[in-house]
C-alpha positions in Angstrom: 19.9 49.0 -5.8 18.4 46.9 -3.0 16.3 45.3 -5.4 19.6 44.0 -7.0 20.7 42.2 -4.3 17.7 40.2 -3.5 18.3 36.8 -3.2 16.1 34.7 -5.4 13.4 32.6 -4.2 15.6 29.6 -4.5 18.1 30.9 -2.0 15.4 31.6 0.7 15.8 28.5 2.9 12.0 29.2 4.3 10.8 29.2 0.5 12.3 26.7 -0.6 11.4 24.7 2.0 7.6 25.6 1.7 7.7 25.1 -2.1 8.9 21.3 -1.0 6.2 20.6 1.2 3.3 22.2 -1.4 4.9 19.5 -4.0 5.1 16.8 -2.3 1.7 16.6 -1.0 0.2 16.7 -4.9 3.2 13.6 -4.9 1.4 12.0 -1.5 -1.9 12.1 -3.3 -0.5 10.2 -6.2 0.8 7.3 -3.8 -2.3 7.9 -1.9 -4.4 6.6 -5.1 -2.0 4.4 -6.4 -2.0 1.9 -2.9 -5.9 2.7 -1.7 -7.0 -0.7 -3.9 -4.2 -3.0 -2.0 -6.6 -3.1 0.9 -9.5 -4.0 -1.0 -7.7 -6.7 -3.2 -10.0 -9.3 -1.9 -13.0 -6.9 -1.8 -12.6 -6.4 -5.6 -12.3 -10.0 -6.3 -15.9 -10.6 -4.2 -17.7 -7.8 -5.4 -16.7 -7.5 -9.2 -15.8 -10.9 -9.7 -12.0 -10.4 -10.6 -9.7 -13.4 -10.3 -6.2 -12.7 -8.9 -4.7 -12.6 -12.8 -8.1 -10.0 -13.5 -6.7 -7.9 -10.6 -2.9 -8.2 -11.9 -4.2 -6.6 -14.9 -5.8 -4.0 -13.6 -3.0 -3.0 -11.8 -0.6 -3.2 -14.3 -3.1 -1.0 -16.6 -1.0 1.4 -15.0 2.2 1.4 -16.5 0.6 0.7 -20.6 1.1 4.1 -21.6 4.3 4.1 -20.1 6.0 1.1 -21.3 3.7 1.1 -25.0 3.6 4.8 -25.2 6.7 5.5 -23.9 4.6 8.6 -22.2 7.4 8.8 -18.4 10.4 9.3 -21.8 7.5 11.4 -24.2 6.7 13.5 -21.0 10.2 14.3 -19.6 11.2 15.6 -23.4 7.7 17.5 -23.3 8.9 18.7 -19.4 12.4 19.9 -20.7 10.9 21.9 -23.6 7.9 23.3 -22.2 8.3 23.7 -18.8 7.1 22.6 -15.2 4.1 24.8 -15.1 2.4 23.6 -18.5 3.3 20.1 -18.1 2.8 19.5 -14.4 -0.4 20.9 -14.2 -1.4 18.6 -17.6 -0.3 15.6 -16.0 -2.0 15.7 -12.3 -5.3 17.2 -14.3 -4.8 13.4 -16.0 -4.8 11.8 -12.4 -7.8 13.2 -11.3 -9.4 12.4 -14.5 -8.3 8.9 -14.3 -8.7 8.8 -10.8 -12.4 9.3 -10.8 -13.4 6.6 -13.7 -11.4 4.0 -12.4 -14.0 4.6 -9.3 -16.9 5.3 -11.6 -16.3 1.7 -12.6 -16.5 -0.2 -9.5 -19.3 1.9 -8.4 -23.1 1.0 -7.8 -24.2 3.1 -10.2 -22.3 2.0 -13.5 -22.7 -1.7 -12.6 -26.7 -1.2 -12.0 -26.2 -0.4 -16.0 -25.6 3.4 -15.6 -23.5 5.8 -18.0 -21.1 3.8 -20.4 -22.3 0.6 -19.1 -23.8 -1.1 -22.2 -20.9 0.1 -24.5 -18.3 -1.3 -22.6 -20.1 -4.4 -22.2 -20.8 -4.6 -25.9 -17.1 -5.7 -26.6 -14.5 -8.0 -25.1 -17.3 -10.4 -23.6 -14.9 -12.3 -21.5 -13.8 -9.3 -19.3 -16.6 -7.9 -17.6 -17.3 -4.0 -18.2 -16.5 -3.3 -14.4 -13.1 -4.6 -15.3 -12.2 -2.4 -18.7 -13.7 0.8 -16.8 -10.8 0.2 -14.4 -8.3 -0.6 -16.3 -9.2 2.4 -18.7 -9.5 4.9 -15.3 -5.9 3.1 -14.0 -4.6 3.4 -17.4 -5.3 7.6 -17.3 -4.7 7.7 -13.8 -0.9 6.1 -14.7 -0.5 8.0 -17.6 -0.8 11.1 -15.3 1.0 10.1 -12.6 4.3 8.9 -13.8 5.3 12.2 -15.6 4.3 14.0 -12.6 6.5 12.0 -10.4 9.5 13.3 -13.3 8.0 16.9 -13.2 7.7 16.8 -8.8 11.7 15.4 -9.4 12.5 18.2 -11.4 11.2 20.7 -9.8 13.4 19.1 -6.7 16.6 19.6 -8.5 15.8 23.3 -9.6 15.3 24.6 -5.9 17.7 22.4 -4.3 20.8 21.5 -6.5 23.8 22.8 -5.1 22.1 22.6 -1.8 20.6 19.6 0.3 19.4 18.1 -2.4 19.5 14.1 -1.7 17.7 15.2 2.1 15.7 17.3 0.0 14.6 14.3 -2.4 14.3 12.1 0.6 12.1 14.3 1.9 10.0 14.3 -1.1 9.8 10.6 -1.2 8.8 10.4 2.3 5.9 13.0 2.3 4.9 10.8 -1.2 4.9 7.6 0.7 2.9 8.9 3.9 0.3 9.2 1.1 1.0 5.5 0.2 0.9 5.1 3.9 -2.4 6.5 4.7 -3.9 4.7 1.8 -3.3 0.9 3.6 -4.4 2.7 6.8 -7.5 4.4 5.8 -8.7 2.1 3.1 -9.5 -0.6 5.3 -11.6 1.9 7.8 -13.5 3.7 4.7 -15.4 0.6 3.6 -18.7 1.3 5.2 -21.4 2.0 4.5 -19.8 1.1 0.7 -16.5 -0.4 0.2 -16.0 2.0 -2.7 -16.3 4.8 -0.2 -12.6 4.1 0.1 -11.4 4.5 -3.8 -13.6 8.3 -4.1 -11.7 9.3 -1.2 -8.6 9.0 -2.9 -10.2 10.8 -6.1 -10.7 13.4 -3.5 -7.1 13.9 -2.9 -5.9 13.6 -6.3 -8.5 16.9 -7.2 -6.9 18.8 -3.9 -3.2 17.9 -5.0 -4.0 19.8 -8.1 -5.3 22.9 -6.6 -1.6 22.3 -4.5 0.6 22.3 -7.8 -1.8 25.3 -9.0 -0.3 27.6 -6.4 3.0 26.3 -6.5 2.7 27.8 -10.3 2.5 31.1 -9.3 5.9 30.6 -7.3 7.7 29.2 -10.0 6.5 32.0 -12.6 8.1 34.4 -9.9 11.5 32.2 -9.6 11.7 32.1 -13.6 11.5 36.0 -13.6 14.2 36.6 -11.1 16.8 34.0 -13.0 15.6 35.8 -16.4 18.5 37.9 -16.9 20.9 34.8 -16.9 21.9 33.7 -20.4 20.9 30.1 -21.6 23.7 27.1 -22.6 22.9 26.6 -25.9 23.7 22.9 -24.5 20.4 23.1 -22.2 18.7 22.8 -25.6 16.7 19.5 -26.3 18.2 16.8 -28.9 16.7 13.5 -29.6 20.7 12.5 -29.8 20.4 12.9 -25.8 18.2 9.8 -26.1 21.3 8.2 -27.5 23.7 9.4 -24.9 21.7 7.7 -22.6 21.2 4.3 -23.6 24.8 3.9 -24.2 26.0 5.3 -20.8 26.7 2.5 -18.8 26.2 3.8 -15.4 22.2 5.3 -16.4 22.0 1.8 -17.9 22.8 -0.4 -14.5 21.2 2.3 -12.3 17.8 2.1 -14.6 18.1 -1.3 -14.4 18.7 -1.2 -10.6 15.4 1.0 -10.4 13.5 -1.4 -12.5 13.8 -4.3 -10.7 13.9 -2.6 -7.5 10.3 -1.1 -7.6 9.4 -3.7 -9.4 10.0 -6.1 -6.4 8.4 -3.9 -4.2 5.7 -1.6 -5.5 3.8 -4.7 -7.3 4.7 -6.0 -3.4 2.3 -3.9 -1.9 -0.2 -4.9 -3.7 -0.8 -8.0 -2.8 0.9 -7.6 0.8 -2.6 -7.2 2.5 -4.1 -10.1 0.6 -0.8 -12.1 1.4 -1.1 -11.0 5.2 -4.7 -11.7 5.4 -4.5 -15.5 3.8 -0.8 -16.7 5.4 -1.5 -15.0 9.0 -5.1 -15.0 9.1 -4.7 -11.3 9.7 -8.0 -9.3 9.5 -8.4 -6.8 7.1 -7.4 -3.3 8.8 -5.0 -5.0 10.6 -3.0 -6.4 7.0 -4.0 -2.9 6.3 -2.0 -1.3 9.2 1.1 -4.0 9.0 1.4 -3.1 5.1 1.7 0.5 6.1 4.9 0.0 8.5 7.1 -0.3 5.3 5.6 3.4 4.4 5.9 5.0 7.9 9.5 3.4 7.9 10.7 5.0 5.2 9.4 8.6 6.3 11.6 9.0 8.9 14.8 6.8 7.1 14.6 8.1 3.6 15.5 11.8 4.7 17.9 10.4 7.4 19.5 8.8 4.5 19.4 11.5 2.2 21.6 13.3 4.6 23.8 10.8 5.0 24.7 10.8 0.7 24.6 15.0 1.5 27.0 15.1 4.2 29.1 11.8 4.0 28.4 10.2 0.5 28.3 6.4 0.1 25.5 6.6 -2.4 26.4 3.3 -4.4 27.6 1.6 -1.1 23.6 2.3 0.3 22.0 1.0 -3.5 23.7 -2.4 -3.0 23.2 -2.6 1.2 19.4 -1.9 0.5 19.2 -4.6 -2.5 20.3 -7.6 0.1 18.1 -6.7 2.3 15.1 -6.7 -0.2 15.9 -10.4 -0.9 16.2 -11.2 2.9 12.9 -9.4 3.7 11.4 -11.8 0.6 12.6 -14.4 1.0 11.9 -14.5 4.9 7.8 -14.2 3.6 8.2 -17.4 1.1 9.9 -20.0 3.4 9.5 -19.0 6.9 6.3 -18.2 9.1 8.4 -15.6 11.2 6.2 -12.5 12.9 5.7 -10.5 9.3 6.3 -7.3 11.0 10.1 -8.2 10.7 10.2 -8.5 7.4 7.7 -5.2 6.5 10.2 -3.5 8.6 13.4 -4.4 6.6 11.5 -4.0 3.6 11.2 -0.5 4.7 14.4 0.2 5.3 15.2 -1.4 2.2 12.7 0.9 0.4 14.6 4.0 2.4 18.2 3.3 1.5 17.7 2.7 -2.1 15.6 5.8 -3.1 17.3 8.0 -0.9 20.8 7.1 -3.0 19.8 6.5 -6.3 17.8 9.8 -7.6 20.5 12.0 -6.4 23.0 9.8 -7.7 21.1 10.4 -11.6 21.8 14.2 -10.5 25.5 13.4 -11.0 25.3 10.9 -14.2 22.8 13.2 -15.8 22.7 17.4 -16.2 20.5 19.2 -15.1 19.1 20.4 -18.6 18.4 16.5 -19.5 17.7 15.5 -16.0 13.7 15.4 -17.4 14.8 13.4 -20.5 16.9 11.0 -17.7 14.2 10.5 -15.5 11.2 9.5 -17.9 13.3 7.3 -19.5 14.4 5.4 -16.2 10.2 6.0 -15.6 9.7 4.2 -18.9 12.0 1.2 -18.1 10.8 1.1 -14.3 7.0 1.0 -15.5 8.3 -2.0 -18.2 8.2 -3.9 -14.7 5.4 -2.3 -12.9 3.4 -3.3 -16.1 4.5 -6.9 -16.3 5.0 -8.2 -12.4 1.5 -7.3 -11.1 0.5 -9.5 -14.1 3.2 -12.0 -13.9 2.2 -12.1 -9.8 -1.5 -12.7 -10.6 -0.9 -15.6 -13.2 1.9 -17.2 -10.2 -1.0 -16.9 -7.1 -3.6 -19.0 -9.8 -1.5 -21.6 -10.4 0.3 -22.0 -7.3 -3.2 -22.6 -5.9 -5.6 -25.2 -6.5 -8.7 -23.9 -6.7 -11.1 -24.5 -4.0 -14.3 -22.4 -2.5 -17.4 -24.0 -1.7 -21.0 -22.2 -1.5 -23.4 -22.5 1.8 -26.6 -21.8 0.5 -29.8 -20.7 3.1 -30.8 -24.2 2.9 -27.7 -26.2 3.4 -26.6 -24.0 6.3 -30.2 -24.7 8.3 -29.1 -28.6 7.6 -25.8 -27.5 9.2 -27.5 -26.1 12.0 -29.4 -28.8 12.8 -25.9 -31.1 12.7 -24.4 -28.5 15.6 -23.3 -26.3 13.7 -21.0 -29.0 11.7 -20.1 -29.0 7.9 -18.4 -32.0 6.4 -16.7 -30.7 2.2 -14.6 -32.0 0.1 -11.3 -30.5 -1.1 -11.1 -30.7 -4.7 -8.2 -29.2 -6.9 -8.6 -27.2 -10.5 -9.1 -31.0 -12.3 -11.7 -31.3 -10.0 -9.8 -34.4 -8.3 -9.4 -35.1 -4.7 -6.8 -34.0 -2.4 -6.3 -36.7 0.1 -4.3 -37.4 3.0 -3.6 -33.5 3.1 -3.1 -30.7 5.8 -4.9 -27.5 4.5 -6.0 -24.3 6.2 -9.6 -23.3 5.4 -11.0 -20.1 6.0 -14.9 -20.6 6.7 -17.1 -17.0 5.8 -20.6 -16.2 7.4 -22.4 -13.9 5.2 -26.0 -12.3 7.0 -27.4 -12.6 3.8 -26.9 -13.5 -0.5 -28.1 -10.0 -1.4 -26.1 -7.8 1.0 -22.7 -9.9 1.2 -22.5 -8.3 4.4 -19.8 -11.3 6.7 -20.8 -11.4 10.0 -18.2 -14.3 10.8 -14.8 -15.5 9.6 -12.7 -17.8 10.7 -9.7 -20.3 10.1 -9.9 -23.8 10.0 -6.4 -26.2 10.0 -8.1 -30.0 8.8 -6.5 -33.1 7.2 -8.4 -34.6 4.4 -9.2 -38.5 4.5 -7.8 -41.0 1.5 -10.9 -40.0 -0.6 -10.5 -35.6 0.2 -13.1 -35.4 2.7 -12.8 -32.8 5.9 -15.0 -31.8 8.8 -15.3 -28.6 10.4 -17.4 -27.0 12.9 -18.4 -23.7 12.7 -18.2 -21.3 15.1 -15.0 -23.5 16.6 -12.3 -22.1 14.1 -8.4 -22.3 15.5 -8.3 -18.7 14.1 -10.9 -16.2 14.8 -10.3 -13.4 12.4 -13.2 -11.1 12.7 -16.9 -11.4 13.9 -20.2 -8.6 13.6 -19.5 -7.7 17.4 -21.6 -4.5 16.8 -24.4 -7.2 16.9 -23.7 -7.9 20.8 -24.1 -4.4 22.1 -27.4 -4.6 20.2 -28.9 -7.4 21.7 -28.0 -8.1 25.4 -27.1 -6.0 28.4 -23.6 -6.3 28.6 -20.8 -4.9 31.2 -17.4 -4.8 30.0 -13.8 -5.6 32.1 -10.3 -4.2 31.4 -7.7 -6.2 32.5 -4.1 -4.5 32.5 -1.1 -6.5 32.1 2.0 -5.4 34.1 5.9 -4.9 32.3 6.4 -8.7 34.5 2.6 -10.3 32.9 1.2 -10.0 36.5 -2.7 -9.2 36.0 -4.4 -6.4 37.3 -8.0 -6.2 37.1 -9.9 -3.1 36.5 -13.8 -3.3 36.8 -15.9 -0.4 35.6 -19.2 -0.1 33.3 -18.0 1.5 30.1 -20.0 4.2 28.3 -20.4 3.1 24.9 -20.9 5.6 22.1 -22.2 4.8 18.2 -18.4 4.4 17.0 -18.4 1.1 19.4 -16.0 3.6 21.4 -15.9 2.2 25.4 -14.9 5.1 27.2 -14.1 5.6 30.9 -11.6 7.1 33.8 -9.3 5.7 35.9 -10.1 7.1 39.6 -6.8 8.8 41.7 -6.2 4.7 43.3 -5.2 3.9 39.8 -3.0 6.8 39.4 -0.3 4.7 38.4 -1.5 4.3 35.3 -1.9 7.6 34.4 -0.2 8.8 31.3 1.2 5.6 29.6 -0.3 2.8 27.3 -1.0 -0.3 28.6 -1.7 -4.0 26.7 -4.0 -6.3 28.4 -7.6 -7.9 27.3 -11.3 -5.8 26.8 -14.1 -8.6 28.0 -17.7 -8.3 27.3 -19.9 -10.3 29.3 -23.5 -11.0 28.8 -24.6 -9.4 32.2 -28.2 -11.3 32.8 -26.2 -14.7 32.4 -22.9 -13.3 33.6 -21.1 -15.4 30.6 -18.4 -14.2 28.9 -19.4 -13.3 24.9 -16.5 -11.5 23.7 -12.8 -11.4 24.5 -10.0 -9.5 22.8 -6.0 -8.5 23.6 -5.2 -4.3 23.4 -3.4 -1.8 23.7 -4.8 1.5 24.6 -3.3 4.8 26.1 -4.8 6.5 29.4 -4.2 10.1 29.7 -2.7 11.9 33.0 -6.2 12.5 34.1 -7.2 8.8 33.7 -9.3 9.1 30.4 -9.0 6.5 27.9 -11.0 5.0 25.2 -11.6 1.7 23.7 -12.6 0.7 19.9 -14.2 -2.7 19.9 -12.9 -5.4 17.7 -9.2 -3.7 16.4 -7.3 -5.6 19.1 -6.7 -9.6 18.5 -9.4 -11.6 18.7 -9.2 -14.2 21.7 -12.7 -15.3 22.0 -16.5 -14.8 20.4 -19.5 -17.1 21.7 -21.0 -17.8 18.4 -24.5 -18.1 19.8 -24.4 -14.5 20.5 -23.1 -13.2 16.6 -26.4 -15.0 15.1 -24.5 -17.6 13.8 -27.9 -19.8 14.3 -30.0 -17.4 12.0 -31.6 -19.6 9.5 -31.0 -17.0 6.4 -27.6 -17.2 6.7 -25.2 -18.3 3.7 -21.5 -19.3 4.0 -18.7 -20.3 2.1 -15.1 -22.6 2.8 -12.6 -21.4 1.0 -8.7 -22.3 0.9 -6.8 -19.3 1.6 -4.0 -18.5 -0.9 -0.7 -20.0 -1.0 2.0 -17.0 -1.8 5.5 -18.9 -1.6 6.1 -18.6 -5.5 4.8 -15.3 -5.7 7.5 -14.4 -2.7 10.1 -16.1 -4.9 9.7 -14.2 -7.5 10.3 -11.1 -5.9 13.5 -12.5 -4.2 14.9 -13.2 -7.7 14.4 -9.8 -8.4 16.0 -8.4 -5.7 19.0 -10.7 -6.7 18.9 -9.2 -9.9 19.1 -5.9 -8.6 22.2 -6.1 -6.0 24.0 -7.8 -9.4 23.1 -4.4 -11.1 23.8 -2.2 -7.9 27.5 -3.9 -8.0 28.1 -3.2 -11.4 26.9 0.3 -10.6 29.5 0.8 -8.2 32.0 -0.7 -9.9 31.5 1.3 -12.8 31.5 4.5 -11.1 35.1 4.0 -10.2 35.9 4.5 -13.5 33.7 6.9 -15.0 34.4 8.9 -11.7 30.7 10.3 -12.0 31.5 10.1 -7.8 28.3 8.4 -6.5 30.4 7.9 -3.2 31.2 11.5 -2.8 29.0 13.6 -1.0 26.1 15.8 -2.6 26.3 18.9 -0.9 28.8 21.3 -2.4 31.7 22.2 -0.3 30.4 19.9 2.8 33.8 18.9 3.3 35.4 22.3 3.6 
């Protein structure tokens, strides 16, 4: 008799709760994969050769099987007839899969002509093999991943309906884009020794997201034997006439249509976000990396807080169309103004909360639960129409917004620049190979140790004016911009002491002297002693200085922020705060086997208008939404959460 009682796994908050967390990790390794390349954008285009339109396509390979396949609708039919179990674990078996050719492809081994190499190079001759491997690997990898996303969503909506689920979905999303998060984080920090380091990591995950969606199998078999007594709807049964019902529903069309351009303004975004960051701002690379990632941390604290809100209080079509204007403010704030891009990452990530957080829920309500598989591949398919097409469309807009420039430095023209202190006088010349003149350009001048290893000791921006006939000057070593320099080559080299000075809340210095133990990780660690108690147990900003201590001249010189503990203790990593100063006599910049190039960093207005437009396009589609809704009464501004009003 007690046995009859027992609530089912479903109604055990702890379960259900757990079973969230177990599936949305195999979701955050999905993200993970999908964003670990954004990092590396410019990486890929050094190393393999890819032009911005190459790396477009690569990107988009993506979405093929879901826009020409029609795999997100194919696999939410397969997910409603089937099951979760048989198709989930199908699909994230496909992500690994993909996962690890798409790094098999950039890797040393396939490029130094290993496994596959000489038939993929045997066909397509104007696309290098390095490029189709990708693609290929993306193309699995995507072909995995969307249905998974569906099958993740569904699974959602069995445990939660009825429940909490929009803070449920939130949730989901959230846990999904610390993945994404981690990826523009980590990446950056995983390129030594090998910059593909970084891309088998995230294979990594993808293989222990599976084993995650394995045990969650076991759960649901148990769930599907306690509700196995309940009689089916003969309307839960599959029809291809649900296919139907869907496209002429006008509130799945404008909301599909709402999703499409919305990720499509965003997710193709993040892509090139790092490589935007690193060519407008001069940002370094783990520091684009890190900026990038503020749109993902954002959203995993907003998109559950505004789950609950459509739970408890409703307003889901009101949040859709709030969080399309601010996508077109956060865009167009990037294209026409040089404001501090942490303000527009951070509405961007607000944006990316509010619309999410309202919309899948809000498909809940439009869309039965029976077809809610059927609903969400097809608003997949559509979404991945523009996932497919904008990285593309993105790549072809950065070419020809930008003329192309980039001039070689080999061993023997930089010893002549030597021996001219260290000066290099180019000419700009455009894609018609015709001078620029009279012209203010920003140049970014690279210092590579070597032409075999490609390994940049130096780089740095340059702001010039070309004369009448396209001519410029610059010296290197005296950039306006110092974006990153080899400082593990000082610690080798001299005897150095370092100095900490600490900035008070009113800028008043004070100075704090101490020789700092220095560890292989370029860690500077020390303690405060008890007369500098009052800095115990806060974080401080201020500048690390490194000084060459025979000479007693200043070599290195960057802004921080660091944390000391309530016993004193804090550590410093070299080179992650803002570079102030580097004496370029000290980074080898006078080794004579040195190579360089000058190249003209990439111009992304166009590209940020683009995405505006889209956002435009969206709040059009997010007001039709809402309008609509008051007359199909689907009530998108009601709350979720049965009864919350009682």
């Amino acid at each position: 008799m007690v046995e009859t009682i027992k609530k089912k796994l479903n109604e055990r908050k702890f379960v259900r709760w757990s079973v969230l967390i177990l599936v949305s990790f195999t979701m955050a390794t999905n993200y993970y994969f999908y964003d670990a390349l954004a990092p590396l954008a410019d990486l890929i285009r050094i190393n393999l050769g890819f032009s911005s339109a190459d790396y477009g396509f690569f990107i988009a390979a993506y979405s093929v099987p879901n826009v020409f396949l029609a795999m997100a609708v194919i696999g939410g039919i397969i997910l409603d007839r089937v099951g979760i179990r048989i198709t989930g674990f199908s699909f994230v078996f496909l992500m690994g899969l993909g996962g690890a050719i798409t790094a098999y492809g950039a890797s040393d081994t396939f490029l130094s002509g290993g496994p596959g190499y000489a038939f993929f190079d045997s066909f397509l001759t104007a696309y290098s093999p390095a490029l189709k491997v990708m693609s290929l690997g993306f193309f699995i990898f995507g072909l995995g991943a969307e249905t998974s996303i569906v099958v993740l969503s569904k699974v959602v909506v069995k445990w939660f309906k009825g429940k909490e689920l929009a803070m449920a979905l939130g949730l989901n999303l959230a846990i999904g884009r610390l993945g994404a998060a981690l990826a523009l984080t980590l990446s950056p920090r995983l390129v030594h020794p090998e910059w593909t380091t970084a891309i088998w990591f995230g294979v990594l995950l993808l293989w222990i997201g599976l084993l995650a969606f394995i045990i969650y199998m076991f759960v649901d078999r148990k769930l599907d034997r306690q509700a196995k007594i309940e009689v089916k709807d003969p309307e839960d049964d599959f029809r291809w006439s649900d296919l139907k019902d869907l496209v002429t529903n006008k509130s799945v069309i404008y909301i599909t249509l709402l999703c499409v351009t919305f990720y499509s303004a965003v997710f193709p975004f993040i892509k090139f976000a790092p490589d935007l960051l690193m060519n407008k701002f001069s940002m370094a690379r783990h520091v684009a990396g890190d900026v990038t990632s503020y749109l993902m941390y954002g959203t995993i604290l907003l998109t559950p807080l505004f789950g609950w809100i459509c739970d408890y209080k409703g307003k889901s079509a009101t949040l859709m169309y709030l969080g399309s204007a601010l996508l077109i403010i956060a865009h167009m704030m990037f294209a026409v103004t040089n404001i501090e891009p942490r303000i527009p990452i951070i509405l961007l990530g607000i944006a990316f909360s509010l619309v999410p957080a309202a919309m899948w829920p809000a498909v809940a309500k439009i869309v039965r639960e029976s077809k809610l598989g059927t609903a969400y591949g097809f608003m997949f398919t559509v979404q991945n129409l523009g996932l497919f097409a904008f990285p593309i469309i993105i790549g072809l807009v950065v070419d020809a917004s930008n003329p192309y420039y980039r001039t070689n430095v080999d061993t023997m023209q930089y010893q002549e620049v030597q021996e001219q202190n260290m000066r290099f006088s180019g000419k700009y010349i455009d894609r018609k190979e015709e001078p620029v003149s009279d012209t203010e350009i920003i140049l970014t001048a690279v210092v590579f140790r070597d032409s075999i290893s490609g390994e940049i000791i130096w780089r740095e921006s340059h702001q010039v004016k070309t004369d009448e006939k396209g001519a410029y000057q610059i010296e290197f070593g005296k950039g306006d911009v110092l974006i990153n320099a080899d400082f593990g080559q000082i610690v080798d080299t001299i005897d150095y002491r370092a100095k900490v000075e600490i900035f008070d809340k009113d800028d008043q210095v004070k100075v704090y002297n101490n020789d700092l133990n220095y560890d292989e990780n370029l860690n500077f660690v020390s303690r405060m002693d008890s007369k500098h108690s009052e800095y115990f147990g806060g974080r401080h900003r201020g500048s690390l200085i490194i000084y060459d201590d025979e000479k007693d001249k200043r070599v290195w010189e960057e802004t921080i922020r660091f944390h000391v503990d309530d016993k004193g203790e804090f550590d410093i990593l070299l080179g992650y705060g803002r570079i102030v100063y580097a004496d370029r006599d000290y980074f080898g910049l006078n080794f004579r086997e040195h190579e360089a190039e000058i190249i003209k960093p990439l111009d992304y207005t166009n590209p940020m208008l683009v995405f505006a437009v889209l956002g435009l396009f969206g709040l059009v589609f997010a007001f039709l939404l809402k309008r609509e809704d008051k007359t199909s009464g689907y009530g998108l501004e009601l709350p979720n959460k049965e009864n919350s009003t009682k």
